[in-house]
N, C-alpha and C positions, 0 to 999 in steps of 0.2 A: 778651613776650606774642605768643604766634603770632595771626598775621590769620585771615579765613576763607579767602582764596586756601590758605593753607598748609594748613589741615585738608582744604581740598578737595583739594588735591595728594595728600598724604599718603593720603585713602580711597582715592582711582584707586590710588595704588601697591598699597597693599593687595589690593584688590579683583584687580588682576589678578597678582598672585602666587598668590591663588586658585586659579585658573586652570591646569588642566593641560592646558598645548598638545600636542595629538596630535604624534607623536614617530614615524619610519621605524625600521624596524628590517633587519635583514637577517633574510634565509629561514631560517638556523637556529634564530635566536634566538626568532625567531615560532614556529615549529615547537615547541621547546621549551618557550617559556610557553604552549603549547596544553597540550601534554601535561600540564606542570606542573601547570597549572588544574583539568585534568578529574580530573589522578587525586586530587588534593587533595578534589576532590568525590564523590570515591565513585564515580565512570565508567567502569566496566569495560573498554570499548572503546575509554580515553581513544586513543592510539595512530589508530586506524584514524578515529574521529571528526575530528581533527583533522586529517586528511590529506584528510576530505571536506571541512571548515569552511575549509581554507586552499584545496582548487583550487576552491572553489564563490567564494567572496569575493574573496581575492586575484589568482588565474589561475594557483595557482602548483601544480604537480603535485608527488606525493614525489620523483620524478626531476629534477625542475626545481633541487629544493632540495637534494636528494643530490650531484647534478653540479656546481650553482654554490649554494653555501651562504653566500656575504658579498654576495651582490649583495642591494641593499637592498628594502623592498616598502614604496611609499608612507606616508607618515602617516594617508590618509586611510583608506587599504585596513586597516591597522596595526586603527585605531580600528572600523571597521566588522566587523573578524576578532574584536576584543576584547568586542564587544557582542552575537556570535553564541555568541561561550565561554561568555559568563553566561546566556541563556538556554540551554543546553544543562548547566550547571551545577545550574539548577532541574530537569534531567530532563526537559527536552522533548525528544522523539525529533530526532536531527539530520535524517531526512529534511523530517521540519516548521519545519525552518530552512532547508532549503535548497526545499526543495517540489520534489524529485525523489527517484528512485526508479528502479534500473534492475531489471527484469524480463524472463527467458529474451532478455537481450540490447538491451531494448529501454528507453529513457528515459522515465520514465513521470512523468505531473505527480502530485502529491499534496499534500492539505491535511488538517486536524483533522475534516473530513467526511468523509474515506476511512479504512477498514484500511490499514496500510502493508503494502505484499505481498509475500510472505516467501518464504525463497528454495524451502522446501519444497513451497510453493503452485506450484512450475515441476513438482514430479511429474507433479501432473493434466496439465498442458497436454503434457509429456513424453508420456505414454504413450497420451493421443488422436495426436498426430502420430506416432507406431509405425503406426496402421491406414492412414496413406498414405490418408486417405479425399480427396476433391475436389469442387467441384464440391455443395455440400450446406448445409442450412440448420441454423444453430445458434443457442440460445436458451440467454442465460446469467443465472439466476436470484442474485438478490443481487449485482448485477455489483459496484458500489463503484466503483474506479477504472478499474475496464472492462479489467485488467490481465489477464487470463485469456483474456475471448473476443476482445482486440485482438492479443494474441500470434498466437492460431488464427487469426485472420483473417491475419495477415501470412505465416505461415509455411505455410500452405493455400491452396492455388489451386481459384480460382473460386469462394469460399465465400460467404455472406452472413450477417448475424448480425444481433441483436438481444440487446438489454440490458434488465431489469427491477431496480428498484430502489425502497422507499421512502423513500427520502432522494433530493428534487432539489439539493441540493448535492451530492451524492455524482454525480447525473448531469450535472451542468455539468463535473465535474472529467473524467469519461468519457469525451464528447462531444470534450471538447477533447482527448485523448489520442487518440483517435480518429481525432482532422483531422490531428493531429501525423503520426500512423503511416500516413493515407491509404487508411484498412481502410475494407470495405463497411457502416459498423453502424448503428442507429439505437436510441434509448434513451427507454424509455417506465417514469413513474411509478406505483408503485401495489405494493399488499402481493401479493408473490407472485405467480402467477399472474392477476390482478385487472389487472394493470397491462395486460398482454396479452392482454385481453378488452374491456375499455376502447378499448386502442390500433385493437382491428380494428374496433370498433363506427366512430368515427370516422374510420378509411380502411382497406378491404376490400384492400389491397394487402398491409396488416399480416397477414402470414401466424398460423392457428394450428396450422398442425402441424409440424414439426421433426423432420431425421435426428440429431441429437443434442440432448441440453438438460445441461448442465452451473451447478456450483452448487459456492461457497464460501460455505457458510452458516453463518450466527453459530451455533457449538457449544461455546461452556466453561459448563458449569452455573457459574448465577448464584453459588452459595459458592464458588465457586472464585475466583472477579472478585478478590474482598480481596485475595487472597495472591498476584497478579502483579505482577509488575516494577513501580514507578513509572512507568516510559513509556509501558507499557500501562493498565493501572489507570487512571492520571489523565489521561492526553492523546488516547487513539485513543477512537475511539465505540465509547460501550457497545451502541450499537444494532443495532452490528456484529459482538460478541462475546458477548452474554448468551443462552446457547441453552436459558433455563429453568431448573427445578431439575434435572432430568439429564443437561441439552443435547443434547435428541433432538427437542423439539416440531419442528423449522425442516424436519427428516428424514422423522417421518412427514407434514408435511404437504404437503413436495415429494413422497415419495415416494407418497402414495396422488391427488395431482393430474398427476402427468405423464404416466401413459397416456394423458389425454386430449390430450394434446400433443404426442403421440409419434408418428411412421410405424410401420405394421409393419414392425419388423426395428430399429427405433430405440433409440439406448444412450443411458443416465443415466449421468455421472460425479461423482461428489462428492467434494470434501476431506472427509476425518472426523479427526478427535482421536487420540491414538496408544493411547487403548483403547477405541474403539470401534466395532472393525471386526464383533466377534461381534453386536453392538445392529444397526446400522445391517442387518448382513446379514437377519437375521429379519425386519426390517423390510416390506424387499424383496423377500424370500422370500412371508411372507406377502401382500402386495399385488401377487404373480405374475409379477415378471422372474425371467429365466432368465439360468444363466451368469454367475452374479453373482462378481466374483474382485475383489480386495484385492490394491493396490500398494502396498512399501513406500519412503519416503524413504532418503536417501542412509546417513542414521542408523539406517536397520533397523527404523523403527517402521511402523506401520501408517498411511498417509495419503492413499488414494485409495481408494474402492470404485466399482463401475461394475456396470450390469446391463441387461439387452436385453429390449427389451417385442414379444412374438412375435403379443400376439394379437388 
């Protein structure tokens, strides 16, 4: 007849056989069961994902692991890399596991309140720093993670800026990118233009006229939303990306309020969709900028329009 000490022995033993003790592995083998994982999951990117999940978690770079590939990476690390695999399994974008994001060079924070900012989104910022301007005030409409007017401000001297946004999560995330990068900006609430009407009512220092106004504005027609990626689809804000049923509303309504925001001689630059430079242009046209010219991304498509307010 067993006593109760022995049945109570016996559950402990059980119970912690259960139990799977986090375990080291060495840098290949991590690296491999990254890979293994994601492409098992359908991850397109499994490869380069895991080279961000391992130097974000572990500390450990592809070169770290290319050069010395047995030396071990803690159990603990081990276990924390394996629990960033699974969510990034379900299709959450790795930047929202790791909450970064590098932009025209620069570290940028980001959360499920932000667009993650793509690398085509460095056009615009591209080919404003082509005018060598300095010295001038910029107003950036829909900032999000402030990844646009914080580059301009670093990579422009003597600039000043300003952010609008109606998402204050999205301008927490901003602000702080902001203090990270040590740029001149300040970031005010409100749909559109309203935010910066608001901001000046409550301190007149709040500038309303601007040598540039710049704008990544939510443009994928709403039927289109379904048929993206999972990581977009389900994890980035839709409030960020639904630009209507043709994804032009965001267009004309920046574009027929920014004269009043504008200096004479002052330029609009927008990201637009890769077919919607001929929309966008009429636009503008008809609400009286001039000189209005279409850059294209590295891919040949159409992904910046810009136009000059003379009057």
């Amino acid at each position: 007849m067993m006593n109760c000490n022995d049945r109570d022995d016996r559950k402990d033993s059980n119970d912690h056989d259960d139990i799977t003790e986090p375990v080291s592995l060495t840098r290949r083998q991590c690296f491999d069961e990254g890979v293994e994982t994601l492409t098992e999951a359908g991850i397109d990117e499994a490869h380069s994902d895991v080279k961000l999940l391992m130097e974000y978690i572990t500390d450990v770079t592809y070169n770290d692991m290319y050069l010395h590939p047995d030396e071990l990476i803690p159990a603990e690390a081990v276990a924390s890399f394996r629990e960033a695999l699974k969510r990034r399994t379900e299709h959450i974008p790795v930047q929202y596991i790791t909450g970064r994001q590098e932009f025209m060079g620069l570290d940028m924070s980001v959360s499920p309140d932000v667009l993650i900012p793509r690398f085509d989104t460095e056009t615009l910022v591209e080919e404003i720093l082509r005018l060598g301007l300095t010295g001038i005030d910029i107003l950036d409409v829909c900032t999000g993670s402030g990844c646009i007017l914080i580059s301009l401000l670093h990579y422009m001297h003597d600039c000043r800026g300003v952010g609008v946004d109606i998402s204050d999560k999205a301008l927490k995330i901003a602000d702080s990118n902001a203090r990270r990068h040590k740029v001149d900006a300040k970031f005010f609430e409100g749909d559109l233009f309203d935010a910066l009407i608001r901001a000046h009512e409550a301190d007149n220092e709040v500038k309303l006229k601007y040598d540039l106004i710049v704008s990544n504005p939510p443009y994928i027609p709403t039927d289109v939303i379904p048929t993206l990626m999972e990581e977009v689809r389900d994890h980035e804000p839709i409030i960020a990306l639904d630009g209507s049923s043709d994804g032009l509303i965001f267009y004309r309504r920046i574009v027929k309020d920014a004269p009043k925001y504008l200096v004479r001689g002052g330029r609009l630059y927008m990201e637009i969709g890769w077919d919607q430079g001929a929309s966008v242009s009429r636009i503008m046209e008809d609400e009286g900028f001039d000189d209005i010219e279409i850059y294209t991304d590295l891919g040949g498509n159409d992904r910046v329009i810009c136009g000059e307010w003379r009057r």
